[in-house]
N, C-alpha and C positions, 0 to 999 in steps of 0.2 A: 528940719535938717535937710529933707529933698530939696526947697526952696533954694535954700542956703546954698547947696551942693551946684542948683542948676543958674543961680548967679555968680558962682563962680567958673563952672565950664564956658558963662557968657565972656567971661574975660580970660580962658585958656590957663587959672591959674589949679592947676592939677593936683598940686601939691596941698593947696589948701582943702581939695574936694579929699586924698587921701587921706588925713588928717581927721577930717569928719567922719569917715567911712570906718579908720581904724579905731576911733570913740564910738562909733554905732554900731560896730561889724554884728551882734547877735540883733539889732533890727532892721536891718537888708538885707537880699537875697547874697546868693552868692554871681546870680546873674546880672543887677547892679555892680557891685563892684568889681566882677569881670572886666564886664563892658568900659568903666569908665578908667581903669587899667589902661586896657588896648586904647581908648581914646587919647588918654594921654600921651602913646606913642606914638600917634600919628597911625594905628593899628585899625583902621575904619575899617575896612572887612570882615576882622576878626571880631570887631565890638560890635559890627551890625549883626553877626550870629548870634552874639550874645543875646543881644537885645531880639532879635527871630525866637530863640530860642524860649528865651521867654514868658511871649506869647503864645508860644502854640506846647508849653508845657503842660500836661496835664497834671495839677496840686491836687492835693485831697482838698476835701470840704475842710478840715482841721485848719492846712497849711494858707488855703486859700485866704481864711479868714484872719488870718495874719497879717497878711499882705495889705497894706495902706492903698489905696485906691490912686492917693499922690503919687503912688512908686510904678503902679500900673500907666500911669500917664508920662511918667518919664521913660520910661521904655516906648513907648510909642513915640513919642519928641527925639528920643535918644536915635532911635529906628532911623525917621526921617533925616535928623543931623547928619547920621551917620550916609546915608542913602546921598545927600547933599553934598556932601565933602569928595563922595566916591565919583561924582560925574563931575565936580570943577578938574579940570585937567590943566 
């Protein structure tokens, strides 16, 4: 479903990532589908926090291991996307 999610942000179709997100919602974060939210609106700033935020979240050991290792790597790609869209002027 990450995959899925991140072949679709490659052709800007939002709605389709939504869609996936509200069938997955109990297995992504809530900082996933923040992010890709604010991406959807053209909200780069606010979804780069997301995606910051993320990262420097500290999970328990429990929550951590929840976490898909896929979805840790989309935050980082997401980061950069995001980091990328905010300096095209």
């Amino acid at each position: 479903w990450i995959e899925l999610a991140k072949l679709y942000r490659s052709m800007n179709d939002y709605d389709s990532i939504k869609g996936i997100f509200m069938r997955k919602k109990n297995l992504t974060t809530e900082f996933t589908r923040n992010g890709f939210y604010y991406e959807s609106n053209n909200d780069y700033y606010q979804a780069r926090k997301c995606y910051i935020d993320a990262l420097k979240y500290d999970f328990s050991e429990v929550e951590r291991a929840k976490i898909p290792k896929l979805e840790e790597e989309l935050w980082q790609q997401s980061l950069l996307r995001c980091c990328n869209e905010l300096t095209d002027w």
